[in-house]
C-alpha positions, 0 to 999 in steps of 0.5 A, spaced: 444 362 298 440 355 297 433 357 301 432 354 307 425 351 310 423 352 318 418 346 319 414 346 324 408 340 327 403 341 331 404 337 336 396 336 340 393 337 332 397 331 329 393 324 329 399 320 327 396 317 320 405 317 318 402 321 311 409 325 312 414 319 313 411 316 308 412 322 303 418 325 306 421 321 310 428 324 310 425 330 315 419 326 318 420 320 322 414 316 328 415 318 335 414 312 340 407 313 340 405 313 332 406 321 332 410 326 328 416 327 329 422 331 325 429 327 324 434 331 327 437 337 323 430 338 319 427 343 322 432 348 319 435 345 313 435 347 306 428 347 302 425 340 299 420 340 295 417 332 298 417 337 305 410 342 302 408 335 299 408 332 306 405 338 309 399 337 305 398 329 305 397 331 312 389 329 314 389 334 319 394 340 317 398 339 323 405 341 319 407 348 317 412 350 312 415 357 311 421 359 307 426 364 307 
């Protein structure tokens, strides 16, 4: 069974600078207002290495990635 990865953003932490868009652009998208959102379906979907590498481009570590 392939591992499946729960993102989560802080949403007050994020500053918008489009780090995890940039990296991982399949789970991570821009709202409106220039911050972090996730694509749907993401925030459950199976594990991809570009969604850790996102989490730590972040400048202010507003995302959070556990896995199961």
């Amino acid at each position: 069974m392939p591992t499946t990865q729960h993102i989560s953003i802080d949403t007050d932490r994020c500053i918008g600078s489009g780090q995890c868009a940039l990296t991982a652009p399949k789970t991570f998208t821009q709202d409106d207002e220039g911050f972090s959102a996730l694509r749907p379906r993401a925030e459950d979907a199976p594990a991809d290495p570009l969604v850790r590498e996102a989490a730590r481009a972040c400048p202010v570590q507003a995302i959070t990635v556990a896995e199961d």
